[in-house]
C-alpha positions in Angstrom: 173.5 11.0 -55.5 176.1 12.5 -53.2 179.5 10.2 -53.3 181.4 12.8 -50.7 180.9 15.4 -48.1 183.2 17.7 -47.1 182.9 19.9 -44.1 183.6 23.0 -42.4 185.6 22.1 -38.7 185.8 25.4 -36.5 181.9 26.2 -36.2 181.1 23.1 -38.0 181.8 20.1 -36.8 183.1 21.7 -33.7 182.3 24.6 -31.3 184.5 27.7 -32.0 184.5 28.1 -28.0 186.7 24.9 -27.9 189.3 27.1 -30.4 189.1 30.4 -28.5 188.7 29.1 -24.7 190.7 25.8 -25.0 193.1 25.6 -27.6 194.4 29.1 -28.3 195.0 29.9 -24.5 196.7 26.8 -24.0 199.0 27.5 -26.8 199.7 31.1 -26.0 201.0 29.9 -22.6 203.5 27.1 -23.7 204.7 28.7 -26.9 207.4 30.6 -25.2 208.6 27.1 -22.9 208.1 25.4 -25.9 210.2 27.2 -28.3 212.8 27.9 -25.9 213.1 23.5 -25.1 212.6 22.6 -29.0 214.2 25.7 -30.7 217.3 23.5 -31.8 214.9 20.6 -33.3 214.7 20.9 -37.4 210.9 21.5 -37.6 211.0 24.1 -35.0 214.2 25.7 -36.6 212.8 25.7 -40.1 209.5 27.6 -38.8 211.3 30.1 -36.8 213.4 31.0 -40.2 210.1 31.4 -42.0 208.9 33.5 -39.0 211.9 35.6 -39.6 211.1 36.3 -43.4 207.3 36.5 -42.4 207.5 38.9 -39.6 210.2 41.0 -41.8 212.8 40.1 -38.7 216.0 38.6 -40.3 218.1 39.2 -37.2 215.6 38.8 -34.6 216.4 36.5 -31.2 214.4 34.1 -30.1 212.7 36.8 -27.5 211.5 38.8 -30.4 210.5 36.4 -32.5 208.0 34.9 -29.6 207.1 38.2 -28.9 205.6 38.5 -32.9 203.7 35.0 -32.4 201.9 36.2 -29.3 201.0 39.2 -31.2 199.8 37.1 -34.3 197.8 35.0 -31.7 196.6 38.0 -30.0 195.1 39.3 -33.4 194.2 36.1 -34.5 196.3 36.5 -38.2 196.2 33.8 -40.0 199.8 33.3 -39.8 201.2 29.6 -41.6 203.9 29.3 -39.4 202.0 30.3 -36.2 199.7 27.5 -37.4 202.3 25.1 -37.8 203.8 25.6 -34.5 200.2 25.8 -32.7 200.0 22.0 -34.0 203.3 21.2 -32.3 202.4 22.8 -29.3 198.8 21.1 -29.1 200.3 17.8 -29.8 201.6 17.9 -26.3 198.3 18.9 -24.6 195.8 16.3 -26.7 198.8 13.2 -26.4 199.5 14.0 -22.3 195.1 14.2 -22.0 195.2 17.6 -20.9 191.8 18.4 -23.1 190.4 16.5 -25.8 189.2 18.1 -29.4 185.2 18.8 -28.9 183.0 17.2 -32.0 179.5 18.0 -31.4 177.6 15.1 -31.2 174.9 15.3 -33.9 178.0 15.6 -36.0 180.0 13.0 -35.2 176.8 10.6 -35.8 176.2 11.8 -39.0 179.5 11.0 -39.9 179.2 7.9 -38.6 176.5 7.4 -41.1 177.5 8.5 -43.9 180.7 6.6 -43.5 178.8 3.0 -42.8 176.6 3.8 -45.9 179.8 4.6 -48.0 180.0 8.1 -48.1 183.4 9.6 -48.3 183.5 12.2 -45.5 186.7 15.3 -45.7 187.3 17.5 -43.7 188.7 21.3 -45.0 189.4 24.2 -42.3 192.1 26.5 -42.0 193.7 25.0 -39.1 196.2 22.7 -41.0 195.8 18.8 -41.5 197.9 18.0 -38.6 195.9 20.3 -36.3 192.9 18.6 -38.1 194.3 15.2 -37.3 195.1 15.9 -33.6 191.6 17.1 -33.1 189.9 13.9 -34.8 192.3 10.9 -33.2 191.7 12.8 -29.8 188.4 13.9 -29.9 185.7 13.9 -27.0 184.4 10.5 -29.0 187.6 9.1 -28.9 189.7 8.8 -32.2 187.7 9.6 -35.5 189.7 9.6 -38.2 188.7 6.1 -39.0 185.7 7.5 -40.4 187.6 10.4 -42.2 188.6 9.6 -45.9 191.1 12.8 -46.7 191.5 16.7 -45.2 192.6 19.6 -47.0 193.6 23.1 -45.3 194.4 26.5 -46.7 197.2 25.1 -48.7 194.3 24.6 -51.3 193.0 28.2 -51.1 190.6 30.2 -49.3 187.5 28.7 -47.9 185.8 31.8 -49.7 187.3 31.3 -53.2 185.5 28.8 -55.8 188.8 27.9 -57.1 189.3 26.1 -53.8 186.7 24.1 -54.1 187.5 23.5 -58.0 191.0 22.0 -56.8 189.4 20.1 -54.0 187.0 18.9 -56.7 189.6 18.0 -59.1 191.6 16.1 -56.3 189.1 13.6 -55.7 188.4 13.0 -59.4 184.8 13.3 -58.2 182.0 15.8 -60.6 180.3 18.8 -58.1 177.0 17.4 -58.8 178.1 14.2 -56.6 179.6 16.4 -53.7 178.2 18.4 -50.6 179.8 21.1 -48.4 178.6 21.6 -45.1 179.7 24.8 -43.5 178.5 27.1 -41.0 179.5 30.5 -42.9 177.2 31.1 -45.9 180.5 32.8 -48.1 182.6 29.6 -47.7 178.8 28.1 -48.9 178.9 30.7 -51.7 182.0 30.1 -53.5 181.3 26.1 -53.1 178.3 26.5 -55.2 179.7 28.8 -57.8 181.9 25.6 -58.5 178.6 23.6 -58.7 178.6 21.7 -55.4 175.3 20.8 -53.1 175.8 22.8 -50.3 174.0 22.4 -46.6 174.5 25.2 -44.0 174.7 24.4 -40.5 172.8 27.8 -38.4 172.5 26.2 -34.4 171.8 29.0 -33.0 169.3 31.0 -35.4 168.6 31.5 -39.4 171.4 33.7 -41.4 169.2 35.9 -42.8 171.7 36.7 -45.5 171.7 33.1 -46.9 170.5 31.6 -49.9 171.5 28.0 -48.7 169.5 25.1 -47.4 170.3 25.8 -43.5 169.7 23.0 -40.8 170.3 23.2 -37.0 172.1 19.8 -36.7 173.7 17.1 -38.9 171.4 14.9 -38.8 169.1 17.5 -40.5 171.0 16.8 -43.8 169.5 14.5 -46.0 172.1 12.0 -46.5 171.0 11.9 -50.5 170.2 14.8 -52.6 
């Protein structure tokens, strides 16, 4: 019997075209306005001094320093601070209505079910809980966290490492053989199941050939018991 699901966002839950056309543009034109208004505020302050030690920049102006976080979101590294200030910055965009954070249908519903039949439902991605949070109380359904029990981000590992999913597992005091990840990228899948999880992938567009999972083409493929 599966007492909790945890799932995948970016790909998952959520198109990765909402990320790359929506949410990355938007913040790569307001981090420079942003930083320059909020620069002086303590979250913003602290980040930027990261960013300094980060970017190997200890004397770097505020020019340079924005410089470096276009380039970070230009290569798409998985930089914490840009990460942290990304949230900020989306914040703005998801509170004023500018866009709203895309849930594809099939899986909000399934979360709906599995939340009415008592299923804890988490949410782990590499976009941090707050980013998470923004997404799921501002969502194309409206706000979702209702149905959402916990999220974890990269603070607990990498997605690809079974010792994330042993921490995860040892958070919620619950045994692997009572947990499912749902994920559209078979290594995350992987390194779930080396820690003795169910695992379900998600493949909408066609089969990964290079899977060993139990692939579906919607949520409400997965069997809601296993």
């Amino acid at each position: 019997m599966i007492s909790a699901i945890l799932c995948d966002v970016e790909g998952t839950t959520t198109d990765l075209a909402f990320v790359h056309q929506t949410l990355s543009p938007y913040a790569r034109r307001h981090i420079a306005n942003f930083l320059r208004q909020q620069q002086s505020q303590p979250a913003v302050k602290s980040a930027l001094l990261t960013l300094r030690t980060e970017a190997q920049l200890p004397l770097a102006g505020l020019d340079r320093l924005i410089a470096e976080l276009l380039h970070y979101i230009d290569i798409d590294k998985p930089s914490p601070v840009l990460k942290q200030l990304q949230a900020m910055i989306w914040a703005e965009g998801y509170i004023s209505g500018q866009f709203t954070g895309h849930i594809y249908e099939d899986a909000y519903e399934q979360i709906k079910r599995w939340h009415n039949a008592g299923q804890a439902v988490y949410l782990y991605s590499s976009s941090t809980i707050a980013a998470q949070e923004l997404l799921f109380g501002h969502s194309d359904h409206g706000n979702v966290l209702p149905l959402i029990n916990g999220h974890f981000d990269s603070s607990v590992g990498s997605k690809r490492d079974s010792s994330s999913y042993r921490s995860i597992r040892e958070t919620l005091g619950i045994p692997a053989e009572q947990l499912l990840y749902v994920s559209a990228v078979h290594q995350e899948l992987d390194a779930a199941r080396q820690d003795g999880w169910h695992t379900v992938q998600i493949s909408r567009q066609s089969p990964d050939r290079r899977s060993t999972h139990t692939q579906v083409t919607s949520f409400l493929d997965i069997p809601t018991q296993q």
